[in-house]
C-alpha positions as MATLAB code, in Angstrom:
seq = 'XXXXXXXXXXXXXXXXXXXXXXXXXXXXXXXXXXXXXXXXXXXXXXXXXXXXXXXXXXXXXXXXXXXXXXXXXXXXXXXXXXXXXXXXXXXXXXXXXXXXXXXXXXXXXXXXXXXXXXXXXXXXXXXXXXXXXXXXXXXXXXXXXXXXXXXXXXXXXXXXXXXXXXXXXXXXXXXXXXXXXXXXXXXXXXXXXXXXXXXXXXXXXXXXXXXXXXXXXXXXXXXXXXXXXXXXXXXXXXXXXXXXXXXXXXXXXXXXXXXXXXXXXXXXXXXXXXXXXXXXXXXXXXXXXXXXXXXXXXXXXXXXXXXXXXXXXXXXXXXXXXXXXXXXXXXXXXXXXX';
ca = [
      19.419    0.407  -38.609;
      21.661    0.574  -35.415;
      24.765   -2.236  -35.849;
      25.836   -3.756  -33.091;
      28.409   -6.213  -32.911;
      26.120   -8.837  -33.955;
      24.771   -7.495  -36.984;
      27.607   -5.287  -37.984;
      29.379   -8.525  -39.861;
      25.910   -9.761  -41.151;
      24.880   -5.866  -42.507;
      28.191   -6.117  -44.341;
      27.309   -9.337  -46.539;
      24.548   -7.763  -47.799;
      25.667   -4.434  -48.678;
      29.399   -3.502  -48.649;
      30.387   -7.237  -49.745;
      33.857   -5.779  -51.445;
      35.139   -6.699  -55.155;
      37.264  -10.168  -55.464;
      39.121  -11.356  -58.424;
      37.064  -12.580  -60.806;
      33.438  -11.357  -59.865;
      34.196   -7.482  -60.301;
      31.893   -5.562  -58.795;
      33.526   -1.505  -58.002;
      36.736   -1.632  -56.289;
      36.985   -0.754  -52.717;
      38.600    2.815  -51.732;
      40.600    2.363  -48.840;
      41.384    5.468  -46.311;
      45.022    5.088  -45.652;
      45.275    6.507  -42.400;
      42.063    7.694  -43.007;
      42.001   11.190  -45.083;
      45.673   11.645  -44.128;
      46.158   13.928  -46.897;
      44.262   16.352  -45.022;
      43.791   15.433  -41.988;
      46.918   14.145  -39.183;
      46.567   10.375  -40.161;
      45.163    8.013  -37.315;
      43.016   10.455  -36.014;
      39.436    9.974  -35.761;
      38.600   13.683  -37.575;
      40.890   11.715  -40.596;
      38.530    8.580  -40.517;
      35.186   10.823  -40.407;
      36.290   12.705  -43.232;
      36.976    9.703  -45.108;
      33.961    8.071  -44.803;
      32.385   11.942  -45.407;
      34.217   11.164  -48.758;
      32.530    8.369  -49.561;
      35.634    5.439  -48.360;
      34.473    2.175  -48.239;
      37.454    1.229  -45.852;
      38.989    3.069  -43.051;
      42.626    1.943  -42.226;
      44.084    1.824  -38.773;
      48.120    0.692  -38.501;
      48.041   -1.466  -35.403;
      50.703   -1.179  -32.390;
      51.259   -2.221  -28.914;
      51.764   -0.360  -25.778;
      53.557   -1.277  -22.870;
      50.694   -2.682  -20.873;
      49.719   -4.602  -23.867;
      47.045   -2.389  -25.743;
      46.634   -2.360  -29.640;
      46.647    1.657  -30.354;
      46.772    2.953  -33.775;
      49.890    4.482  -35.273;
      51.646    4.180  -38.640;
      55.048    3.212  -36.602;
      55.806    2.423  -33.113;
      58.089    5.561  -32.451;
      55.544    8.230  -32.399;
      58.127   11.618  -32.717;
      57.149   11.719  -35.850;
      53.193   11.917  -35.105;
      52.083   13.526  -31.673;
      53.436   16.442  -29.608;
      55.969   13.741  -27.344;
      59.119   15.130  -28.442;
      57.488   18.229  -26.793;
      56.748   16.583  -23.212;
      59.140   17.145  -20.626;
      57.551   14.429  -18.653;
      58.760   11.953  -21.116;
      61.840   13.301  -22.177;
      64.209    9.958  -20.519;
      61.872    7.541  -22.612;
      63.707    8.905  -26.014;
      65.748    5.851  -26.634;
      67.292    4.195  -29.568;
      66.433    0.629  -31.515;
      66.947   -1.843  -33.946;
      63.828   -2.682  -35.680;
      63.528   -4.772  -38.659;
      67.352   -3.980  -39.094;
      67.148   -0.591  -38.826;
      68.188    1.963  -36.582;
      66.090    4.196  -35.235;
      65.875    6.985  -32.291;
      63.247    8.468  -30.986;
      60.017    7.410  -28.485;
      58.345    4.320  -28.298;
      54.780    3.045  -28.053;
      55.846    0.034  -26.189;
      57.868    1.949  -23.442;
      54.584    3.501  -22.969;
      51.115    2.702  -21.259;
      48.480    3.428  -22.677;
      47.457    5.840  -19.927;
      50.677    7.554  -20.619;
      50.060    7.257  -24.797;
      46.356    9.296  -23.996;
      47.946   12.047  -22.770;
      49.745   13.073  -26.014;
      48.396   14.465  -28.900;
      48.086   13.833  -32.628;
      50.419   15.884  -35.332;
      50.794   16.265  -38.803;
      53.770   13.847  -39.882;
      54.204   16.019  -43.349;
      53.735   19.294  -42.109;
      55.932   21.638  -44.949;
      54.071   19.082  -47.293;
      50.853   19.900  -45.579;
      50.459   22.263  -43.605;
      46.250   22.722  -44.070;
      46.090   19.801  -42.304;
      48.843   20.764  -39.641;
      46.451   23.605  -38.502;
      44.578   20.059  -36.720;
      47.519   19.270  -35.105;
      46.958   19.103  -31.171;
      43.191   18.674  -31.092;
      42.945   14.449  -31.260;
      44.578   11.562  -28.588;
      45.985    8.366  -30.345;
      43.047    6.059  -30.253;
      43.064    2.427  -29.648;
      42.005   -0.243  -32.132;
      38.583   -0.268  -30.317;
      38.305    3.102  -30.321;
      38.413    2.684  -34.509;
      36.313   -0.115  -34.226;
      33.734    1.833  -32.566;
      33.911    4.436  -34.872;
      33.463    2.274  -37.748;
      30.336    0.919  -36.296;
      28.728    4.604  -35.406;
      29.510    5.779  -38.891;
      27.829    3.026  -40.685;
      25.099    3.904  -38.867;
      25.282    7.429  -39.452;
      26.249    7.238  -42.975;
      23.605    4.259  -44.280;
      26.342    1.949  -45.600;
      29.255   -0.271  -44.175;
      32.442    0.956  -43.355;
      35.235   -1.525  -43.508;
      38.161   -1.674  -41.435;
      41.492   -2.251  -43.063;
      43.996   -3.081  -40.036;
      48.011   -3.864  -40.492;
      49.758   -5.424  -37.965;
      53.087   -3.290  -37.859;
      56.453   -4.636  -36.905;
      55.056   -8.151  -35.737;
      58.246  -10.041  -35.571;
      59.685   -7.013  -33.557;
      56.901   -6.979  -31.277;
      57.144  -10.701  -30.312;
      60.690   -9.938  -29.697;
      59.896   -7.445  -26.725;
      57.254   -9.812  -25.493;
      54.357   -8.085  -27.194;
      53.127  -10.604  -29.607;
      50.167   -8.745  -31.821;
      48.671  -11.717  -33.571;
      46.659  -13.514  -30.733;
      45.584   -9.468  -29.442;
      44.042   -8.518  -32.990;
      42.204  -12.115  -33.731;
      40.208  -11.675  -30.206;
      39.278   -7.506  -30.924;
      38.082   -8.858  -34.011;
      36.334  -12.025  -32.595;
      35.297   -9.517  -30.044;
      33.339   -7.107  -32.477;
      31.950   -9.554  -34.507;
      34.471   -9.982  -37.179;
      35.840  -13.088  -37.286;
      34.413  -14.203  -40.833;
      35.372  -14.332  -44.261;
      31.967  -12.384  -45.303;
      33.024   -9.516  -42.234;
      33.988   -6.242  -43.404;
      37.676   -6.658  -42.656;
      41.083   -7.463  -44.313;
      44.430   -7.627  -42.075;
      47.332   -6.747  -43.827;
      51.015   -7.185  -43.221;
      54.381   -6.955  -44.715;
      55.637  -10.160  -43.195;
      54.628  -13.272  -44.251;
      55.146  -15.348  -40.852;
      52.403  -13.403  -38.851;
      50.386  -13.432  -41.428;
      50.174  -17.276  -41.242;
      50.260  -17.313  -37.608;
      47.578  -15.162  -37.893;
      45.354  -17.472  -40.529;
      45.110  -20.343  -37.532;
      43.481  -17.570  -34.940;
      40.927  -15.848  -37.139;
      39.215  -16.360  -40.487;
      39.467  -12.706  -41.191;
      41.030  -11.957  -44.857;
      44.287  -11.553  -45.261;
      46.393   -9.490  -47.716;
      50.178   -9.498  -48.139;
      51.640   -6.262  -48.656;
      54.567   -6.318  -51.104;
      56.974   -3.479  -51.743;
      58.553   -2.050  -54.763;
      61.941   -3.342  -53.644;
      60.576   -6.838  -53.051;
      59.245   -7.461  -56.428;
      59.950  -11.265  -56.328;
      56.680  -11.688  -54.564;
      54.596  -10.719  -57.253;
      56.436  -12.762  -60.022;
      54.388  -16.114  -60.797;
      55.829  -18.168  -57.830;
      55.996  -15.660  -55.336;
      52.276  -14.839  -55.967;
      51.554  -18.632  -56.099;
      53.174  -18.893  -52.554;
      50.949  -15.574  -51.582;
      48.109  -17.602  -52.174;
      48.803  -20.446  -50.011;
      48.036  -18.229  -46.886;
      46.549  -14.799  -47.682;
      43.208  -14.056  -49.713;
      45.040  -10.836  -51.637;
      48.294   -8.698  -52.548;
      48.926   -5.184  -51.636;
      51.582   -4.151  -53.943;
      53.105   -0.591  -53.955;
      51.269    0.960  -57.244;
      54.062    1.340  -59.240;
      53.988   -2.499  -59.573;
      51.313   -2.589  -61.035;
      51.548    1.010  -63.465;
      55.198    1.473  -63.315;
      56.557    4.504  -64.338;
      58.995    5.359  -67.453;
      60.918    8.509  -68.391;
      59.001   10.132  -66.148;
      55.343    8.941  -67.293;
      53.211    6.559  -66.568;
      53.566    3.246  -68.436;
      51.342    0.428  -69.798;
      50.193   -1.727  -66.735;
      52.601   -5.124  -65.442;
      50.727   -8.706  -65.545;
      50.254   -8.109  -62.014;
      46.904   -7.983  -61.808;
      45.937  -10.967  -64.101;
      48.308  -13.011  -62.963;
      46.899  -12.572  -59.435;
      43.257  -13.115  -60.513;
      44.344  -16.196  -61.648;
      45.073  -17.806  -58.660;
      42.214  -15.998  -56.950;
      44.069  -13.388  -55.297;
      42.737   -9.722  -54.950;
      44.812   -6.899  -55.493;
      44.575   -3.341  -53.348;
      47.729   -1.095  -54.165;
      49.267    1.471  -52.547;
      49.366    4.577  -51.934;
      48.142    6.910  -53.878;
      48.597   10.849  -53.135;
      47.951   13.494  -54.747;
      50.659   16.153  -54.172;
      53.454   16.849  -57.020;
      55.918   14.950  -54.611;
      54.418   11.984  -54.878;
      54.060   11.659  -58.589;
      55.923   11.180  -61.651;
      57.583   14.066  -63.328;
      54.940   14.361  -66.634;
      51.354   14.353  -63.815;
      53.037   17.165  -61.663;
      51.118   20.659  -62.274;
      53.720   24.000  -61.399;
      57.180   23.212  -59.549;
      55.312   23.239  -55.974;
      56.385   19.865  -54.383;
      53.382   20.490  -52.130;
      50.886   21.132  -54.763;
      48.524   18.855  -56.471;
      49.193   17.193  -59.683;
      47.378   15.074  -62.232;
      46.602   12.320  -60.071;
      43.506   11.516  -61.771;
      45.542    9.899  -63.989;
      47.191    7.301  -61.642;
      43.447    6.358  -60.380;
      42.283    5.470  -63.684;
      45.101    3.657  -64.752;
      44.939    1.238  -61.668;
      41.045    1.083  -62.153;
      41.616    0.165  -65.627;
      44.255   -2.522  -64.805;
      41.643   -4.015  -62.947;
      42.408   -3.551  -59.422;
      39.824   -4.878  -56.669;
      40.539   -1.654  -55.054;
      43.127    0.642  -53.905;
      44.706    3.206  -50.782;
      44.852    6.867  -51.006;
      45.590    9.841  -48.291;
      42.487   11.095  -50.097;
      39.993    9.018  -50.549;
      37.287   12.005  -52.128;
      39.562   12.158  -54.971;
      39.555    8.177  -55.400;
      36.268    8.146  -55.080;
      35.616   10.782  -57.899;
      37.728    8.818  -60.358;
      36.179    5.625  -59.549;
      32.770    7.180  -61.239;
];
C-alpha cells in the first residue's frame, strides 16, 4: 500500500487507531526521541530503529529557526546535541538567555537559518551515559518536522503498519516572544500532510497550557498536556478536570503515576482512573533503562550506565492501566507490553 498524504490519515483509522480511556485496546509505545537510548535522539537512524522495534509512535520535539522553519530538537540551544560548539564559523552566535525563567548559555536554533542549522551535525547528548550510541555521533543533520513527517510516511510503508507521530511544541510562549510563534506553523504541516483529524495518527503535546488552547482553534489534532513531577496540582481532581476542558490526554512524568518509596517502586496513584473518568488518556514519561534512571531496589551492579530492572517499571504502568507510554527504548517497551 503506498500512503500518501491522502490516505496516510485514513490507513491510520483502520489499523493503528491508538488505545483511549475506556475502550482499552494495547497501549501505544511512544519513541521518545526516537530510540534515543541508543541512538543520538532526533535523528532519523533513532526513528528507524524505533519503528525496527516495533514503536507505534515516533516523537519529534518541535523548534523554530531563524527564517521561521520547524526543525526537530529536544531544546532550542543545540550545544548540547550537534557538533556547533565545535564550528568556528559560528563561534559569535554563542549567546546567553532567559527562557521560561531560566538562564541559559549556549547556541540557539532561532539565531540560526535553517541553511546554517543543515550544516551541523547530530551528537549524543549523554555520551559517558552512552557512549554505544555516541560512536553515531557526526553521521545525521537536524531534520525538519517534514523531514520526520516524511519518514513516518515511508516507514509505514515499509514496515506494513502506521507509524504515529508524537510532536511537542517546545518553549511556545518563548518563541512568540522572539516573534516566532509555533502554533499557527505546526497546525498547517499537519493540515499539510493530511493530519488535521481526530482519527489521524497524531497527538501534540506541550507543557504549557496556553498554546495548547491556542492550538485547539487551528487544528483538530489531539492534544495531550504534559505535567511534571513538580507540578503535581494538575493531576489532582480539578486540575485534571481543567485538563479536560482543552486537551484529549495527560502526559504525566511516571513517577506520578508509580511513585517510588524507600527506594522501590510503590502501589500505583489514582491517576489513571481518575483521568479515565473524565475521558482523558494517559501516556507517561520517560522511561529508560539505565541504573541512573531508576530507583535504587531495580538497579543491577553499581554501573550508573548499566541496565537495570526496568521491566519492572513497564509492567507496573501497563498494569495501572496506562493508554500508553515514552521510552528511549522502545524494543524493551515493546517486549514488556507482550
Amino acid at each position: 500500500m503506498t500512503l500518501t498524504r491522502r490516505t496516510f490519515a485514513a490507513a491510520a483509522a483502520l489499523s493503528a487507531t491508538p488505545a483511549w480511556a475506556g475502550t482499552p485496546t494495547r497501549p501505544i509505545v511512544i519513541a521518545h526521541r526516537g530510540a534515543s537510548g541508543e541512538r543520538p535522539e532526533h535523528t532519523p537512524a533513532a526513528y528507524r530503529l524505533a519503528v525496527d522495534q516495533g514503536a507505534d509512535f515516533i516523537e519529534p520535539d518541535l523548534v523554530l529557526t531563524k527564517d521561521g522553519v520547524l526543525v526537530v530538537r529536544h531544546e532550542n540551544e543545540i550545544g548540547g546535541t550537534t557538533d556547533v560548539a565545535a564550528r568556528p564559523e559560528f563561534a559569535a552566535r554563542r549567546t546567553r538567555k532567559v527562557i521560561d525563567g531560566e538562564t541559559l548559555e549556549g547556541w540557539f536554533a532561532e539565531d540560526f537559518t535553517l541553511s546554517e542549522l543543515k550544516t551541523l551535525r547530530a551528537r549524543e547528548r549523554l555520551p559517558a551515559l552512552r557512549p554505544a550510541s555516541a560512536a553515531f555521533d557526526g553521521r545525521e543533520a537536524i531534520p525538519t518536522f517534514q523531514e520526520v513527517l516524511d519518514l513516518a510516511k515511508a516507514e509505514s510503508q515499509r514496515v506494513g503498519r502506521v507509524i504515529g507521530v508524537y510532536p511537542e511544541m517546545k518553549h511556545p510562549t518563548f518563541l512568540a516572544r522572539v516573534g516566532l510563534p509555533i502554533e499557527q506553523r505546526l497546525a498547517d504541516a499537519l493540515k499539510a500532510n493530511g493530519l488535521n483529524s481526530r482519527t489521524a495518527p497524531v497527538f501534540v503535546q506541550c507543557f504549557e497550557t496556553a498554546p495548547l488552547k491556542a492550538f485547539a482553534k487551528l487544528s483538530s489534532a489531539r492534544r495531550v498536556r504534559l505535567v511534571g513531577d513538580d507540578a503535581r496540582d494538575l493531576v489532582t481532581t480539578s486540575g485534571l478536570k481543567d485538563i479536560a476542558t482543552y486537551a484529549d490526554g495527560v502526559g504525566p512524568d511516571w513517577s506520578l503515576v508509580i511513585p517510588t518509596a524507600d527506594g522501590a517502586l510503590a502501589p500505583a496513584t489514582t491517576l489513571v482512573a481518575d483521568a479515565h473518568a473524565l475521558g482523558l488518556a494517559v501516556h507517561p514519561w520517560t522511561v529508560r533503562a539505565e541504573n541512573r534512571f531508576l530507583p535504587e531496589s531495580l538497579r543491577l551492579g553499581t554501573d550508573m550506565a548499566a541496565h537495570g530492572n526496568v521491566s519492572a517499571v513497564f509492567a507496573a504502568l501497563y498494569a495501572a492501566g496506562v493508554d500508553g507510554l515514552f521510552s528511549d527504548f522502545p524494543g524493551l517497551a515493546v517486549k514488556a507490553r507482550g
